[in-house]
RODREN-766953 format. One record per residue: residue number from 1; residue in three letters; x, y, z of N, C-alpha, C in turn. Coordinates in steps of 0.001 Angstrom, whole numbers, plus 524288, in hexadecimal, padded with zeros to 5 digits. Example, Ala and Ser with C-alpha at 12.3 -4.5 7.8 and 13.67 -1.06 7.14 Angstrom:
REM RODREN-766953
num/residu/npx/npy/npz/capx/capy/capz/cpx/cpy/cpz
1/ALA/83386/7E9C6/81E78/8300C/7EE6C/81E78/83390/7F31C/81E78
2/SER/83232/7F736/81BA8/83566/7FBDC/81BE4/83264/8001E/81EBE
REM end
This chain:
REM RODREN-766953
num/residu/npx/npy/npz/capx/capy/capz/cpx/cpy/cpz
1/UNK/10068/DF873/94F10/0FDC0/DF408/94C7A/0F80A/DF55A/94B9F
2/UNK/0F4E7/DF4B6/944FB/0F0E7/DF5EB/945D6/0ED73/DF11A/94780
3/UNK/0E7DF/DF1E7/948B0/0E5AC/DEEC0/94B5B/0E309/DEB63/94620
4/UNK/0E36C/DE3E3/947B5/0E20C/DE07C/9407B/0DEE2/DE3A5/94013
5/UNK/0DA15/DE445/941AB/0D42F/DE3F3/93EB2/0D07F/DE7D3/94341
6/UNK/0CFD6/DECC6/93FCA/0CB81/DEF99/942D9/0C5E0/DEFD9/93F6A
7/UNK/0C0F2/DF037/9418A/0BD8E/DF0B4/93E3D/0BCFE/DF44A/93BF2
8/UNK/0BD7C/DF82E/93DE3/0BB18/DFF2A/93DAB/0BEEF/E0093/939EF
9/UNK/0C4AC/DFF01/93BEE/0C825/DFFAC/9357A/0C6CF/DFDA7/9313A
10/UNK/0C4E2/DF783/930A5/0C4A8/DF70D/92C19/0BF6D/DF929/92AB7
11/UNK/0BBA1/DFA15/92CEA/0B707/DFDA8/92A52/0B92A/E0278/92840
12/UNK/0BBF3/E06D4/92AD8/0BE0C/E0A02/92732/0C014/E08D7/923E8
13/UNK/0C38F/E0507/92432/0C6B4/E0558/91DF6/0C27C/E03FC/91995
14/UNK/0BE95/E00ED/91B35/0BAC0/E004B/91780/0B7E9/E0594/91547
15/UNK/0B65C/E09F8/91803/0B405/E0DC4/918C8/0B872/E1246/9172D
16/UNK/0BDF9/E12F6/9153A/0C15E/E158F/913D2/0C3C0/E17FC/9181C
17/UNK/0C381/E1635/91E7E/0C5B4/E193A/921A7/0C9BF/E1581/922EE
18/UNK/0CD58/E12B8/9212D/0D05F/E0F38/92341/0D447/E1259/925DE
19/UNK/0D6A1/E17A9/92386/0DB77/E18B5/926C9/0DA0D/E1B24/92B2C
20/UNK/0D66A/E1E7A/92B30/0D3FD/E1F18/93108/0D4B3/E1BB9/9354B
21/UNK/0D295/E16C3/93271/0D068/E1512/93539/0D669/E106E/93892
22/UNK/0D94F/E0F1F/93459/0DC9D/E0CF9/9362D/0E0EF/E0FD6/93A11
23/UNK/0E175/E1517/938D9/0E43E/E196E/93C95/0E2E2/E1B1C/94048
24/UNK/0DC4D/E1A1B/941F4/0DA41/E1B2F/944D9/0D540/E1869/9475D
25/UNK/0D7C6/E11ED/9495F/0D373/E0DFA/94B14/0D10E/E0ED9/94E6C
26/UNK/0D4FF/E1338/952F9/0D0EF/E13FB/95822/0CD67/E1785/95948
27/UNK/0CDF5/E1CAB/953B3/0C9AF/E1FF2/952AB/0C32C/E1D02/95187
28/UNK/0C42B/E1675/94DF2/0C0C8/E155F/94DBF/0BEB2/E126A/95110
29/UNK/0C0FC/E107B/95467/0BF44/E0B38/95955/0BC4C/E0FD5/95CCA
30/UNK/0BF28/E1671/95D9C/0BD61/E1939/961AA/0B83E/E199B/95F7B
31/UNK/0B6CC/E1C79/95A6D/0B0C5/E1C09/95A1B/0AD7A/E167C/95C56
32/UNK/0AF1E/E1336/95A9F/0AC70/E0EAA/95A3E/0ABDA/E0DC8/96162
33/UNK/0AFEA/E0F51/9659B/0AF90/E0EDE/96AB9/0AB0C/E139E/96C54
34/UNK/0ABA7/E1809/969AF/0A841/E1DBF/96AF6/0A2DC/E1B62/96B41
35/UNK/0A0FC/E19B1/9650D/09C5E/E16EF/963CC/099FF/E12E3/96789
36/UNK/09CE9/E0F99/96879/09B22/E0C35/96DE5/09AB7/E0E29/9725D
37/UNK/09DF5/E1127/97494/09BFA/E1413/977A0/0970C/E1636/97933
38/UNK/097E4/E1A61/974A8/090CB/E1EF4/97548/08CF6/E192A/97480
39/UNK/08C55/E154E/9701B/088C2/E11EA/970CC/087A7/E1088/9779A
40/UNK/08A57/E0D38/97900/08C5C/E0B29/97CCE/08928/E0F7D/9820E
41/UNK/08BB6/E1379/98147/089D8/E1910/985EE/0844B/E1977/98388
42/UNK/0817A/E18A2/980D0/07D14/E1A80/97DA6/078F5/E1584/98129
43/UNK/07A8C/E1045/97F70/077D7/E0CC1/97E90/07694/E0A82/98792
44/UNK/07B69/E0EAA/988F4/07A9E/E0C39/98E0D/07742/E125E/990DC
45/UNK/07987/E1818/98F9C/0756C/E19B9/9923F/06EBE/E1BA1/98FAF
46/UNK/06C64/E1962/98B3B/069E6/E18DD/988BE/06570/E146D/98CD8
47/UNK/06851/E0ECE/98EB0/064F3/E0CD6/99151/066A1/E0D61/998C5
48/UNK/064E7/E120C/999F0/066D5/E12BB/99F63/06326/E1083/9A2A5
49/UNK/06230/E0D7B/9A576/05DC3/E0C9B/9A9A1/05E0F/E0CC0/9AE55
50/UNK/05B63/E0CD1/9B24D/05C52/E0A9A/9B7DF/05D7C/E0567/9B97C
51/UNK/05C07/E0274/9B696/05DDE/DFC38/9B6D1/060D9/DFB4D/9AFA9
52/UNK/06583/DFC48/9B3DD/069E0/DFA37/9AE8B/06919/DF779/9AAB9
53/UNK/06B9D/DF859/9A6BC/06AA2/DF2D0/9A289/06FE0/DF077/9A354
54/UNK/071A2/DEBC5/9A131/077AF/DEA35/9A1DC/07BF1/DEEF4/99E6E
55/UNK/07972/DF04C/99884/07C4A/DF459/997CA/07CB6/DFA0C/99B1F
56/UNK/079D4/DFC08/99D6F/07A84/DFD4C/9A0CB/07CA1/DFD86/9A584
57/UNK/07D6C/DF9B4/9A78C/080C5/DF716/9AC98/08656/DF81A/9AC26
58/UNK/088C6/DF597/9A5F7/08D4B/DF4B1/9A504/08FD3/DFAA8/9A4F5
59/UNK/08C11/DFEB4/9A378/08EBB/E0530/9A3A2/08D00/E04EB/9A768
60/UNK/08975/E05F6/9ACC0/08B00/E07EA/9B031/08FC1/E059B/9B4E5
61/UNK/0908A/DFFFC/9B416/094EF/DFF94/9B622/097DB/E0128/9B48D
62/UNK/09A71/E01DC/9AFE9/09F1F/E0380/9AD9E/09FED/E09EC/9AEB8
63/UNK/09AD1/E0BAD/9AC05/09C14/E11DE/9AEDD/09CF1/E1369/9B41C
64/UNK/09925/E1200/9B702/09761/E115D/9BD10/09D4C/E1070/9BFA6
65/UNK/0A05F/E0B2E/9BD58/0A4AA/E08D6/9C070/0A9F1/E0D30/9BF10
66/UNK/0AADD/E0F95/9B9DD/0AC6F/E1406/9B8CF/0AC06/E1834/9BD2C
67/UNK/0A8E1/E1877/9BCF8/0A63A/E1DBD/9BFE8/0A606/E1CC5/9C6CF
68/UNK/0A6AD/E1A50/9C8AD/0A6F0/E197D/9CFC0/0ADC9/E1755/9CD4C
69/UNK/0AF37/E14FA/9CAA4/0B817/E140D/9CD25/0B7C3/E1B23/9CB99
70/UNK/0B538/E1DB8/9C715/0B822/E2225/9C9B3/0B80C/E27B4/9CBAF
71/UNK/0B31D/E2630/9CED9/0B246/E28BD/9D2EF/0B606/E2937/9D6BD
72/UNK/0B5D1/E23A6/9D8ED/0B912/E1FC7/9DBD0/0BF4A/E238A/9DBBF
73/UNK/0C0A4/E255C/9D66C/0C63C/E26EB/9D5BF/0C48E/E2D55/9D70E
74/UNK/0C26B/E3149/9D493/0C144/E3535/9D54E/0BCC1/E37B5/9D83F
75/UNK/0BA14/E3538/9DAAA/0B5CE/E3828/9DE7C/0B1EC/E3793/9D8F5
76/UNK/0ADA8/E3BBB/9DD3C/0A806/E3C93/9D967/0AAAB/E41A4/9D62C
77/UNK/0AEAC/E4435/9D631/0AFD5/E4876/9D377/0B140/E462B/9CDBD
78/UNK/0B28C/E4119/9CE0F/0B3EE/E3E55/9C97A/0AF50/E3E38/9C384
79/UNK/0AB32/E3F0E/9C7A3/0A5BB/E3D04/9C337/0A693/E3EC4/9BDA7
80/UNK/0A70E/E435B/9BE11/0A6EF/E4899/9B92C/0A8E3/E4660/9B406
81/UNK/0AF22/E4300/9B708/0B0E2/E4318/9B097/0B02F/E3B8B/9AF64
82/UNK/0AD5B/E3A76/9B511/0AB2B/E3494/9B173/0AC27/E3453/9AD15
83/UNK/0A721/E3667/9AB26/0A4D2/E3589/9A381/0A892/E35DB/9A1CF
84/UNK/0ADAF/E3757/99F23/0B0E1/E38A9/99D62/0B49B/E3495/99D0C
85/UNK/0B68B/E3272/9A430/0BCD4/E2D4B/9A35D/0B69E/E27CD/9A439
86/UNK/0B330/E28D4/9A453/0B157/E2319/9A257/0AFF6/E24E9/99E1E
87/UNK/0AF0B/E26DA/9999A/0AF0F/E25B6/99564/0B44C/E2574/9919A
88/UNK/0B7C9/E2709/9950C/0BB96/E24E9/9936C/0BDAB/E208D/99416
89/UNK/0BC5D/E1E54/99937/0BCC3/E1915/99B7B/0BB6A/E1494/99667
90/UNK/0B637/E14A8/995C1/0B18C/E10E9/9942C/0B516/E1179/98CA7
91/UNK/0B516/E159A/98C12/0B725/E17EF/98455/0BC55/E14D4/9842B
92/UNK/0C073/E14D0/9898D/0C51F/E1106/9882C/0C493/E0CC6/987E9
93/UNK/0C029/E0AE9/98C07/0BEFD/E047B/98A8C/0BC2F/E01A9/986DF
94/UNK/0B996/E047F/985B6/0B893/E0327/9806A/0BC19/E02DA/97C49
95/UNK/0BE94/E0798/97A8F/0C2EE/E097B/97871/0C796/E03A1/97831
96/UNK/0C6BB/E018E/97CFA/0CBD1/DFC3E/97DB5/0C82D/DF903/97DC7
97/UNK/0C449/DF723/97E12/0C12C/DF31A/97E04/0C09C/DF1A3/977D0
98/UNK/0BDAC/DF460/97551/0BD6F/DF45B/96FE1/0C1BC/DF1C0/96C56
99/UNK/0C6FE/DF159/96DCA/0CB5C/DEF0A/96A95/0C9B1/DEAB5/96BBA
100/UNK/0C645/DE818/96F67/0C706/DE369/970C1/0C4AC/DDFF3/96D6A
101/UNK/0C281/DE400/9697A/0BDED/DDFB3/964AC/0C148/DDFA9/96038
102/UNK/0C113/DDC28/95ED2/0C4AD/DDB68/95834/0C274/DE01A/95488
103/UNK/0C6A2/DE0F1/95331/0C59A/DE401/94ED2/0C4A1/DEACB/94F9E
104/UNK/0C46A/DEAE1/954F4/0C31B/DF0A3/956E8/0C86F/DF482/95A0E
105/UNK/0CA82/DF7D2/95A52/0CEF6/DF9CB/95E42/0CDD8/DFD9F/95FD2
106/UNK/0D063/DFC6C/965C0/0CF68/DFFFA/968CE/0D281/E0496/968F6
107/UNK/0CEEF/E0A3F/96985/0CFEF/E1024/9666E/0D41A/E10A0/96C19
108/UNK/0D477/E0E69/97163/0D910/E0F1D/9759B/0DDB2/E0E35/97354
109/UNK/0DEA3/E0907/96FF7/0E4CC/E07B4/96C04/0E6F5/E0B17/96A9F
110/UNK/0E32E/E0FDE/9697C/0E5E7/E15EB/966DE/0E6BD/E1B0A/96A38
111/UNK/0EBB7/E1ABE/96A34/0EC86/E204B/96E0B/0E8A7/E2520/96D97
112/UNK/0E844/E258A/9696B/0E3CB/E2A0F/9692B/0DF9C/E2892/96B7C
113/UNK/0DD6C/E23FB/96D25/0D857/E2513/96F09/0D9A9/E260A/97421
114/UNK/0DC38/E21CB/97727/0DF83/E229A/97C0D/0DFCE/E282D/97EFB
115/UNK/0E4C1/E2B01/97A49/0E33C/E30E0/97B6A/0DF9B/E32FB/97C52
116/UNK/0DB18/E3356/97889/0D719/E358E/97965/0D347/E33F1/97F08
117/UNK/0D4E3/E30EC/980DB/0D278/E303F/98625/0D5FA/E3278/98A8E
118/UNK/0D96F/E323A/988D4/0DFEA/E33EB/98CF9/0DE8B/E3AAD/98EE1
119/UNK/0DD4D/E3CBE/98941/0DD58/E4278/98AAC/0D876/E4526/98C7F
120/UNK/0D366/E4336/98BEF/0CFBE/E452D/98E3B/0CFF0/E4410/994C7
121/UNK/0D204/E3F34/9960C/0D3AF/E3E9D/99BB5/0D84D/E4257/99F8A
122/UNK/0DA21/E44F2/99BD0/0E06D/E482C/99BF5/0DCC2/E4CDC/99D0D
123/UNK/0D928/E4F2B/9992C/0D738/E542E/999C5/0D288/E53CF/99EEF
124/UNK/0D03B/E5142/99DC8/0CBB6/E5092/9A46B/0CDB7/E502B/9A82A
125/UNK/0D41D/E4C6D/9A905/0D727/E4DA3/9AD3B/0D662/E5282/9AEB4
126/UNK/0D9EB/E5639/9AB98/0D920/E5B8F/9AC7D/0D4CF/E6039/9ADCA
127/UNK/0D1B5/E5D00/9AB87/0CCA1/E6078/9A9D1/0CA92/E5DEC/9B00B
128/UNK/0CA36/E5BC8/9B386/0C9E0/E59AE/9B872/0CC26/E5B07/9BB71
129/UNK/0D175/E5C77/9BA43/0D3AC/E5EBA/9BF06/0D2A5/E65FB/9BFAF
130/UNK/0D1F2/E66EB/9BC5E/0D130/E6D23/9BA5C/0CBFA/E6CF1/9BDC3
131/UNK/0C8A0/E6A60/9BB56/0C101/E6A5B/9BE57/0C282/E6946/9C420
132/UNK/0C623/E67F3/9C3AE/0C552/E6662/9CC46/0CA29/E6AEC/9CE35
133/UNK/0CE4E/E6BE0/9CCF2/0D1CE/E6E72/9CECC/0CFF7/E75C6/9CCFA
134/UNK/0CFD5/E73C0/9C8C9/0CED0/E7A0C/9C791/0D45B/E7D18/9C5C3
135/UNK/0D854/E8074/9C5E1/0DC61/E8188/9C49E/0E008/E7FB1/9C74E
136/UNK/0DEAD/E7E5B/9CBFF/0E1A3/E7B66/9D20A/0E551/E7497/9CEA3
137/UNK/0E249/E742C/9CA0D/0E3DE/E6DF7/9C6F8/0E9D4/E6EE9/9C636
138/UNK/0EA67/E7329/9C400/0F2BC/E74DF/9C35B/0F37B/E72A9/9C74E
139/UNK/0F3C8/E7228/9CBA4/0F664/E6F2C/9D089/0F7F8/E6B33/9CF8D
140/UNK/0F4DA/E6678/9CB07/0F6B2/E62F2/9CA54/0FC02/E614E/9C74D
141/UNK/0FCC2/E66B5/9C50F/10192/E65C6/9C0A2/104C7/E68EA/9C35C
142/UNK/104E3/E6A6B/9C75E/108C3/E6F3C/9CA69/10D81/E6BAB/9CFD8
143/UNK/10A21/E6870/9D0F0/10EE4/E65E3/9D585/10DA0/E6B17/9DAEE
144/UNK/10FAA/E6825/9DEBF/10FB5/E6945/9E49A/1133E/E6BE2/9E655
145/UNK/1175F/E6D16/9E1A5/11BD2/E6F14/9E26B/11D09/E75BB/9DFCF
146/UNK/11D7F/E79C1/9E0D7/11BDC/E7EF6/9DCEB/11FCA/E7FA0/9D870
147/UNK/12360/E7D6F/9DA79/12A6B/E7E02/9D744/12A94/E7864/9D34B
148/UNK/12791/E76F3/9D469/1268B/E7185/9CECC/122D0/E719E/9CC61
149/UNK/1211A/E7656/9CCA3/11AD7/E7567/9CA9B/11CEC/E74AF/9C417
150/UNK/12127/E7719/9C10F/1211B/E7712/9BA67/122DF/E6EB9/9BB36
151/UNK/12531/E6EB2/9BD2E/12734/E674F/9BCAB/1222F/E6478/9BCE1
152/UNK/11E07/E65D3/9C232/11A71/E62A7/9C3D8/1167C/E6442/9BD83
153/UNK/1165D/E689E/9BB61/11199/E695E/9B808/1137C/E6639/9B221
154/UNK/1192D/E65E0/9B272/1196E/E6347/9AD55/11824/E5CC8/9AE59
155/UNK/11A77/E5CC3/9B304/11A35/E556F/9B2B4/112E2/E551B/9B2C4
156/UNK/10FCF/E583D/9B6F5/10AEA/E566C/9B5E4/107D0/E57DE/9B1B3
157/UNK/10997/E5A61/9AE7F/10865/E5B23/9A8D4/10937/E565D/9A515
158/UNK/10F14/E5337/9A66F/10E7D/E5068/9A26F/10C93/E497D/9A457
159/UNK/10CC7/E4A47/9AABC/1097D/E4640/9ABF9/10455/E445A/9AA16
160/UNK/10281/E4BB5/9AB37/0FB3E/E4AFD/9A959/0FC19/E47AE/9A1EF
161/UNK/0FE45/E4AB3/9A02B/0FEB5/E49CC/99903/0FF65/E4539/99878
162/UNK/1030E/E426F/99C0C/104BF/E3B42/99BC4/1012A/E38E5/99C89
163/UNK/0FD5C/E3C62/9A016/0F661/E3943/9A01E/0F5AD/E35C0/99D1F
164/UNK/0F3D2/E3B1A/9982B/0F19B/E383E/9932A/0F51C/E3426/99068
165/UNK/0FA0E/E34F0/99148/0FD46/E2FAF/98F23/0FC9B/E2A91/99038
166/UNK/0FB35/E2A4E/99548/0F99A/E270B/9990D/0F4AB/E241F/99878
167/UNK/0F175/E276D/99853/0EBF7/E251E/9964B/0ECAF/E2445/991D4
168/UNK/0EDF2/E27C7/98E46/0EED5/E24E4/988ED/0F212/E214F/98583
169/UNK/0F6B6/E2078/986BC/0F962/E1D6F/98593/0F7ED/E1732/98811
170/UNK/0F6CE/E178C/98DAA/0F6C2/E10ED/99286/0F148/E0E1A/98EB4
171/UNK/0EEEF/E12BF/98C91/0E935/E1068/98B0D/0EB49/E0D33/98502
172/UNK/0EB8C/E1111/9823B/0EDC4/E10AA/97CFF/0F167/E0ACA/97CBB
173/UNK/0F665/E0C18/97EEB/0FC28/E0843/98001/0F799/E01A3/98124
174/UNK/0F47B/E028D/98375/0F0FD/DFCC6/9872E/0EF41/DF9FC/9812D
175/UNK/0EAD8/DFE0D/98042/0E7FA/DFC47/97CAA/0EB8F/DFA80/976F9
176/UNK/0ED88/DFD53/974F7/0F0BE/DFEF8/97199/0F49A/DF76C/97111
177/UNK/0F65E/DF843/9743F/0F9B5/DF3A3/9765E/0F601/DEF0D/97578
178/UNK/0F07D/DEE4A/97747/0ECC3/DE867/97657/0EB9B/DE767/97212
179/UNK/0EB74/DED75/96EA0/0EB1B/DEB49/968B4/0EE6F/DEA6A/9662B
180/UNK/0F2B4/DEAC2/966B4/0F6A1/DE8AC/964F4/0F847/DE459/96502
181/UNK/0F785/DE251/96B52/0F90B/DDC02/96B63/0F5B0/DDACC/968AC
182/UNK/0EF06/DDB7E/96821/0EAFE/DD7C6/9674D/0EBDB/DD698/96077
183/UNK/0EF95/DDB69/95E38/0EE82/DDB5E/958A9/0F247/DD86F/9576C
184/UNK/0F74B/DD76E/95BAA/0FC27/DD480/959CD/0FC79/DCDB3/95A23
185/UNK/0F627/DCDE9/95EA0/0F5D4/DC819/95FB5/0F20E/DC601/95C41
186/UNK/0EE2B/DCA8E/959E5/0EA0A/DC8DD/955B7/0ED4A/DC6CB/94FA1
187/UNK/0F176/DCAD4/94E90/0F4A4/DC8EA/94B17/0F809/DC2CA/949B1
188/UNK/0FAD6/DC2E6/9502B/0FEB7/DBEFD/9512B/0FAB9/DB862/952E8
189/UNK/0F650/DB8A8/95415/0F29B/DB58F/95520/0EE83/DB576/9542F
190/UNK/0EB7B/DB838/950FD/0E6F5/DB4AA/94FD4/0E229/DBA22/952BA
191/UNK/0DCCC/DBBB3/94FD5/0D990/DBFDD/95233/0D80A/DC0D2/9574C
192/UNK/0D6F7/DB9CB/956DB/0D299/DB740/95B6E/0D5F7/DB74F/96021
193/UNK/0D8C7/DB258/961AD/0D8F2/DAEFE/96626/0DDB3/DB2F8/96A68
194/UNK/0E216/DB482/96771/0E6F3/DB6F4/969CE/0E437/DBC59/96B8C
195/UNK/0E2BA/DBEF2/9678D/0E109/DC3D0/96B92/0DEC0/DC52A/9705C
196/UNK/0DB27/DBF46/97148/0D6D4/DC03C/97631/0D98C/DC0A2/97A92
197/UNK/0DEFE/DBEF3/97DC5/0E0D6/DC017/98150/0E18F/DC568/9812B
198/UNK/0E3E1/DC88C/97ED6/0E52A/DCC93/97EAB/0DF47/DD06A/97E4D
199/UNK/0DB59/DCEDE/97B4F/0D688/DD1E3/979E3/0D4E4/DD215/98022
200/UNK/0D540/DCD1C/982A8/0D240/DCE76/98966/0D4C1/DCF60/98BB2
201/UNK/0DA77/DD013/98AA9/0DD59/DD4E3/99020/0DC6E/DDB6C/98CA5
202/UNK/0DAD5/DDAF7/9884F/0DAD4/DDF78/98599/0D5C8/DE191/98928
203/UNK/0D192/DDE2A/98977/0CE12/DE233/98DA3/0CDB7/DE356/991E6
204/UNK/0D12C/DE020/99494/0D3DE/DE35A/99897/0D6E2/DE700/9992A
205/UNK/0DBCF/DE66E/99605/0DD42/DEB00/995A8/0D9F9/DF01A/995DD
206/UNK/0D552/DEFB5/98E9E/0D2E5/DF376/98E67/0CE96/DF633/99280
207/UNK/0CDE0/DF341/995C3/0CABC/DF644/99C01/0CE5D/DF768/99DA5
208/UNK/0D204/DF4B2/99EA2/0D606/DF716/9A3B2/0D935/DFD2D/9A1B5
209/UNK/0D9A9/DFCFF/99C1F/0DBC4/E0116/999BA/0D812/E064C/99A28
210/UNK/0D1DD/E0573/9979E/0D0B3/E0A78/99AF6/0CF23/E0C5B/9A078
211/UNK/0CFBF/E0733/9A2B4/0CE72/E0A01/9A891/0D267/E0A98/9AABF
212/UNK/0D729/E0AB5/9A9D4/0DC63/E0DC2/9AA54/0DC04/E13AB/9A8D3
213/UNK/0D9A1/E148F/9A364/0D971/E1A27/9A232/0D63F/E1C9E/9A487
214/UNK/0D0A8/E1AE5/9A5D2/0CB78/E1C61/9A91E/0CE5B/E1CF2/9AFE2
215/UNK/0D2BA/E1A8C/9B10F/0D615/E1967/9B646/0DAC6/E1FA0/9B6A0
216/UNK/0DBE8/E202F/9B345/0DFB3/E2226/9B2AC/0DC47/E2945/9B247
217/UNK/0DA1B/E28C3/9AE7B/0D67B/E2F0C/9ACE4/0D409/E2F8B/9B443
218/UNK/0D0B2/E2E23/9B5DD/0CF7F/E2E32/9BA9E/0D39D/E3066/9BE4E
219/UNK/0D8E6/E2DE2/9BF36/0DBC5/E2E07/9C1C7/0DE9B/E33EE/9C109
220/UNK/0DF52/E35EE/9BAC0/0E132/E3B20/9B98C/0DC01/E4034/9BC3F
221/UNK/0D823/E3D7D/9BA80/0D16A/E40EC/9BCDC/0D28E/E4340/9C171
222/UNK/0D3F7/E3DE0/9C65F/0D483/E3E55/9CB4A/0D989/E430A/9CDD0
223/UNK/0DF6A/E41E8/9CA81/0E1C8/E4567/9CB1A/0E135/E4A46/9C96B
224/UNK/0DE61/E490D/9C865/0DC80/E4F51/9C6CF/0D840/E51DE/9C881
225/UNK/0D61B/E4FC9/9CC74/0D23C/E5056/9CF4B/0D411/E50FE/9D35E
226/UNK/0DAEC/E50D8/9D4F6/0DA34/E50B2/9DA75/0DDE1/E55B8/9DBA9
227/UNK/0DD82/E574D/9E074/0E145/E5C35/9E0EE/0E7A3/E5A52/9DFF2
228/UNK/0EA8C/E5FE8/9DE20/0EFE3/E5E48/9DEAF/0F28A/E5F24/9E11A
229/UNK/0F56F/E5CB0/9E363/0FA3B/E5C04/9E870/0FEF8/E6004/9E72A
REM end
């Protein structure tokens, strides 16, 4: 189902990019999330002080509270790849927050963006366990057993790969799913009044949805951080 009324589409079609743009809504919502962002990162460490401003406050709790749950999960060895699953953290919520305004959709509805967060978490897994294990990381795909090692390496081969299915699909399937009702109840009832139940569990959902993925990437980090049995 496409979504009634996006803005950014109908500006292209005005502008001759309509099929782009209609084949590809969450290429344009992602700029439009990118853009707020760097503003956003610009406009808060631009005014840094010793005595906070409220914009200020609101990122360092958010980062800050990020940053001690997951410690909390991985030690201080965790620090390194911070920058990386909170900016992935903060890019999904936005990413799901943003549907929540008329006329705008969120670039998570589309598997491709989904993916694209799925697999950089898939490769730093790795790229983490390699930096801490060193060649000693094969252990993890080998089993405890010497005579199972070809069984144990296929199943944890295609465990690791179901990763990214995992992250990408639970994210995708969530979001994917709110715009749908919201467009079937905007249709069947009216812009205004019917959608708003659904629009305020929609932002719940949309927190709870990426701090599941920010929950989940952590949790792959950790196993892979830890020796194998």
């Amino acid at each position: 189902m496409e979504h009634p009324y996006l803005f950014l589409v109908k500006f292209c079609e005005l502008i001759g990019l309509g099929h782009f743009a209609h084949s590809n809504p969450h290429v344009l919502y992602t700029w439009v999330v990118m853009i707020l962002l760097i503003v956003l990162g610009y406009l808060a460490a631009k005014g840094i002080q010793m005595i906070p401003t409220k914009g200020q406050n609101v990122f360092e709790v958010l980062v800050g509270g990020l940053e001690d749950f997951m410690v909390e999960l991985t030690g201080d060895e965790g620090r390194w790849f911070f920058p990386m699953i909170a900016t992935i953290f903060i890019y999904i919520l936005v990413c799901n927050l943003i549907g929540m305004i008329p006329g705008f959709y969120p670039p998570t509805a589309d598997l491709n963006t989904t993916l694209s967060c799925a697999i950089p978490v898939f490769v730093l897994t790795h790229a983490i366990g390699i930096k801490r294990h060193g060649m000693k990381y094969i252990k993890h795909f080998i089993g405890p057993v010497w005579w199972l090692v070809p069984l144990f390496f296929i199943i944890e081969l295609i465990g690791h790969f179901a990763r990214v299915l995992s992250l990408s699909f639970r994210l995708f399937g969530n979001m994917m799913g709110h715009e749908l009702v919201l467009g079937i109840l905007m249709f069947l009832a009216g812009a205004f009044f019917a959608p708003l139940p659904i629009m305020a569990l929609g932002v719940f959902v949309a927190l709870v949805q990426a701090f599941v993925f920010f929950l989940l990437a952590i949790m792959y980090f950790v196993g892979a951080m830890e020796e194998a049995h």
